[in-house]
C-alpha positions in Angstrom: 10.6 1.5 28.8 7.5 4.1 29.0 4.7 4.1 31.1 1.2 4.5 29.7 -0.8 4.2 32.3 -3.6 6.8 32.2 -3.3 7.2 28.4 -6.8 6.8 26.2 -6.5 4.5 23.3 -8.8 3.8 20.3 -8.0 0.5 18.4 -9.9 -0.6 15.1 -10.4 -3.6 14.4 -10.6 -4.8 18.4 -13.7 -7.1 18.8 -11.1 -10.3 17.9 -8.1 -11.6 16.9 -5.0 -9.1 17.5 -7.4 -5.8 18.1 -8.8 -7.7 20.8 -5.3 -9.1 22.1 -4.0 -5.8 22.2 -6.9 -4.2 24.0 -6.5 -6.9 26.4 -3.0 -5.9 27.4 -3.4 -2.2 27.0 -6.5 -2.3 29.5 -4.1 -4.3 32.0 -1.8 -1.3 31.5 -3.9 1.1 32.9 -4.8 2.3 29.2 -8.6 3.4 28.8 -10.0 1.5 25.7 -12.0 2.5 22.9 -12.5 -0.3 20.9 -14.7 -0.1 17.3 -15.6 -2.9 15.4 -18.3 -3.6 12.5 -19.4 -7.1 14.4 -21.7 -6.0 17.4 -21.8 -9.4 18.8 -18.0 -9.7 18.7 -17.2 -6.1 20.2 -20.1 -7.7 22.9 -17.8 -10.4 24.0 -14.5 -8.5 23.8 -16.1 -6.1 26.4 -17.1 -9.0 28.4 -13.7 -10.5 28.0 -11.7 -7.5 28.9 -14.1 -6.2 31.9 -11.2 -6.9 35.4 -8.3 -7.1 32.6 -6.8 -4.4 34.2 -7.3 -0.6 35.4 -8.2 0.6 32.3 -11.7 1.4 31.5 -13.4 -0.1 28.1 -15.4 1.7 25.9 -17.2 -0.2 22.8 -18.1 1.6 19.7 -20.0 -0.5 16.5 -18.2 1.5 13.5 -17.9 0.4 9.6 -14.4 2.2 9.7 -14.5 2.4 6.0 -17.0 5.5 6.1 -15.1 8.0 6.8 -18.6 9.9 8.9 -18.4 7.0 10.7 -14.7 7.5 11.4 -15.8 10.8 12.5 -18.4 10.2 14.9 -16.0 7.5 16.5 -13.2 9.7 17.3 -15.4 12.2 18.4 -17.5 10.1 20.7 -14.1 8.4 22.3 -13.0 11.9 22.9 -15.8 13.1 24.8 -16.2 9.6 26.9 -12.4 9.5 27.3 -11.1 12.7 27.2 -8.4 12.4 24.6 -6.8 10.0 22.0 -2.8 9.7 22.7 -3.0 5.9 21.5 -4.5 5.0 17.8 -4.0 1.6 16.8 -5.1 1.0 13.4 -5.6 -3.0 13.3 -8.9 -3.5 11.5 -8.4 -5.6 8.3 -9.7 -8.2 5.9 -8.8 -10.7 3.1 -9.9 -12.1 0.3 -7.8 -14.2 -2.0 -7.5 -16.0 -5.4 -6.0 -15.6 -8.5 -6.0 -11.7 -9.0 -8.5 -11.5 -12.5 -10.3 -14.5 -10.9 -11.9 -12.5 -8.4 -14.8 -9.5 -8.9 -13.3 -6.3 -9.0 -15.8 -5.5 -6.0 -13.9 -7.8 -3.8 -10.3 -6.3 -4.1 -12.1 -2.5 -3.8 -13.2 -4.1 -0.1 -9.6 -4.7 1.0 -8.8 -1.4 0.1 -11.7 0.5 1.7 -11.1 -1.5 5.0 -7.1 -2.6 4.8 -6.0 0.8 3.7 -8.7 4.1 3.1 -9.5 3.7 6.9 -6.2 4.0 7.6 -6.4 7.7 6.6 -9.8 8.3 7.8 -8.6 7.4 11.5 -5.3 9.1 11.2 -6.8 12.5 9.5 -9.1 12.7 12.3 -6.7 12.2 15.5 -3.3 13.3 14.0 -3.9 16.7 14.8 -4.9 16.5 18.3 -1.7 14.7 18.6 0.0 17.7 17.2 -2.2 20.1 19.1 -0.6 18.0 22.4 2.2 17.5 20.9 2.3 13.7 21.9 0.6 10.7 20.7 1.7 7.0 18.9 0.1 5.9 16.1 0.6 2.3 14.9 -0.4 0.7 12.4 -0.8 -2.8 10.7 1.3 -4.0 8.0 1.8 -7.4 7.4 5.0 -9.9 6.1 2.9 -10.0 3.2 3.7 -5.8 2.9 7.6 -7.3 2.3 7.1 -10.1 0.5 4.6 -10.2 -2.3 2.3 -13.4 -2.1 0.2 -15.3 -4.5 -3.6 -15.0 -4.3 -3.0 -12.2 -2.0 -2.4 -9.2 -4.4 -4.7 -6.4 -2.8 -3.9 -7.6 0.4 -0.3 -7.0 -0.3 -0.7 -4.4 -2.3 -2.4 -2.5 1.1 -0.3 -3.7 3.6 2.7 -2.4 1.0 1.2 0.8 1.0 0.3 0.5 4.9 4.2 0.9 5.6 4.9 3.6 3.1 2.2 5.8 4.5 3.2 5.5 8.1 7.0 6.2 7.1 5.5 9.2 5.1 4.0 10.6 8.4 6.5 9.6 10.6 8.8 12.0 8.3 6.3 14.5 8.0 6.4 14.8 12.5 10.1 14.9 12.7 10.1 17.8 10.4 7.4 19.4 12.3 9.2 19.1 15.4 6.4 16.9 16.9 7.1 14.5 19.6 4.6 11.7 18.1 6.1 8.3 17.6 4.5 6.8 14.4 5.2 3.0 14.2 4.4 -0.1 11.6 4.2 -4.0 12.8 4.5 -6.2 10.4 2.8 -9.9 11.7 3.6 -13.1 9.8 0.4 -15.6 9.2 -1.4 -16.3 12.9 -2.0 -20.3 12.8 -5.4 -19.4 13.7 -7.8 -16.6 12.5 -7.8 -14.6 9.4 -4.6 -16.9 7.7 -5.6 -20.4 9.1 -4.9 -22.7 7.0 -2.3 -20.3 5.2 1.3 -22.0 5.2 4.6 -22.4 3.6 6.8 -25.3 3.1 8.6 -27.1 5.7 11.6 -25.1 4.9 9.7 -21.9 4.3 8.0 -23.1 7.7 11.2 -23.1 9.7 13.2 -19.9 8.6 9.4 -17.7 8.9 7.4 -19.7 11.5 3.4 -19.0 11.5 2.5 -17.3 14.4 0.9 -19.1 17.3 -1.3 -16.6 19.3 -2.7 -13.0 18.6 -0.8 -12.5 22.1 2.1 -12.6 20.4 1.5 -9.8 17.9 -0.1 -7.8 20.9 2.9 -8.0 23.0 5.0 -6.6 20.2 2.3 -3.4 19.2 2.5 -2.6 23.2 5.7 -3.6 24.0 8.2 -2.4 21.1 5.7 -0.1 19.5 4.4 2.1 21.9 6.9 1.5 25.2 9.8 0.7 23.3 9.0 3.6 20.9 10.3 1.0 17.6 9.5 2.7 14.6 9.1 -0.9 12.2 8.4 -4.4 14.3 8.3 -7.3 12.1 7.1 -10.9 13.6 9.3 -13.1 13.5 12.2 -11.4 13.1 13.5 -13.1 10.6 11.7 -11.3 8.4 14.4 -8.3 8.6 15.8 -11.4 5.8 13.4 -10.0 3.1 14.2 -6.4 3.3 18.0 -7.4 3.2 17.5 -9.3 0.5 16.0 -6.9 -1.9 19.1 -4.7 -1.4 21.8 -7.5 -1.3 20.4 -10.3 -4.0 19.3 -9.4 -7.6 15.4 -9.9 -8.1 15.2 -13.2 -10.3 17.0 -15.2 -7.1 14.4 -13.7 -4.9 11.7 -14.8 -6.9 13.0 -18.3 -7.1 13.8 -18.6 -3.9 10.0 -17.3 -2.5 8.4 -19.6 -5.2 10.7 -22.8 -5.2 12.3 -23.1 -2.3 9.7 -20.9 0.3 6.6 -22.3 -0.9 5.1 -18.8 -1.2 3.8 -19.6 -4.3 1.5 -22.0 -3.1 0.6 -20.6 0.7 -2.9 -19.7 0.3 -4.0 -23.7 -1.5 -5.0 -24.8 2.3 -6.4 -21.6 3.2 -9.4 -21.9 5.4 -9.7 -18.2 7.3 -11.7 -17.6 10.7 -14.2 -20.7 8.9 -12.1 -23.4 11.1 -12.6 -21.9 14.6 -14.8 -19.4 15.0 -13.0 -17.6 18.0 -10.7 -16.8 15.6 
């Protein structure tokens, strides 16, 4: 397994929930921090939080990372305070459900500006000091919801879906450049707490893809099989290797009934509560 210590890191989306989590552990690996975040009070008590987590130093940076300026500025300032990017973790994310003509078009444009379009902003800016090093990881948030499509969810899908296509389109495009830059998707099932509370399948939907209990959980995957390990896709829990087998293995219509009928996935969003039921979410 690699050793980071000394590297510099930026990760979006890292004033709570997994960002923060991952932070946490990358600090106690000797990792300087840049974390960005659009909620200044929460990116104040992740830097409180983190401060004697470990070696590595924290850096804080208020960003809207769906202006891509802003996205500029960021990178730019965590360059000069840090020295150098080799770590982008691109966690920030939001989610807004319902039935898909139910909602105001304005709504579903949000997921894509934050889910997805800052995706590219961050990446365009640090990918080619990565290639100018040659060396760097970039990983990036999918979700089990960019496997499986779920109801109420269809921007939210539809950018974690294209989350994991665009990182196996730049993985491809550095191993036909030559570049020794490890480009890496985790895909999370529902956290019990945060974003998805509330969110939930069946029992028997329950028990073959358990919610997840802690952003911890999802951390220790981005740092440990992501980066150290160097794993190009990490999917919590693993069982959800199932629905990419699946889709090669068992003809659509079974898939369908089995995600609807006998998963529950239909109906997984009815409880749905978000960050609302505990706001440490």
């Amino acid at each position: 397994m690699l050793s980071i210590k000394g590297k510099k890191a930026i990760v979006t989306g890292g004033g709570m929930g997994i960002g923060r989590a991952t932070a946490r552990m990358l600090v106690a690996e000797g990792v300087d921090v840049a974390i960005c975040d659009v909620n200044a009070a929460a990116l104040k008590e992740t830097v409180r939080e983190l401060k004697g987590a470990g070696p590595g130093r924290v850096f804080a940076y208020q960003c809207d990372v769906t202006k891509r300026e802003a996205v500029l500025t960021l990178v730019r300032k965590a360059v000069s305070d840090m020295g150098g990017v080799d770590i982008l973790v691109n966690n920030a994310g939001i989610e807004r459900h319902g039935r898909f003509c139910a909602v105001p078009l304005s709504e579903w444009e949000k997921v894509v500006d934050v889910n997805l379009l800052s995706i590219f902003y961050t990446t365009h800016a640090v990918l080619p000091r990565m290639y100018e090093r040659n060396s760097g990881w970039i990983v990036n948030i999918s979700s089990a919801a960019g496997i499986i499509g779920v109801a109420d969810l269809a921007a939210y899908c539809a950018t974690k879906w294209a989350v994991w296509g665009f990182t196996e389109s730049i993985r491809l495009e550095v191993i036909a450049d030559g570049k020794d830059i490890h480009v890496a998707s985790v895909h999370p099932h529902f956290l019990k707490e945060g974003l998805f509370a509330g969110g939930h399948l069946n029992r028997l939907g329950e028990l073959l893809l358990p919610r997840i209990k802690s952003p911890d959980i999802v951390a220790r995957a981005i740092v440990g099989k992501a980066v150290k390990k160097r794993r190009n896709t990490v999917k919590i829990p693993a069982t959800l290797h199932l629905g990419a087998l699946m889709r090669g293995l068992v003809p659509d219509f079974i898939i369908m009934f089995l995600a609807s009928k006998v998963f529950g996935i239909g109906k997984s969003m009815e409880d749905w509560v978000g960050r609302a039921a505990k706001k440490t979410g």
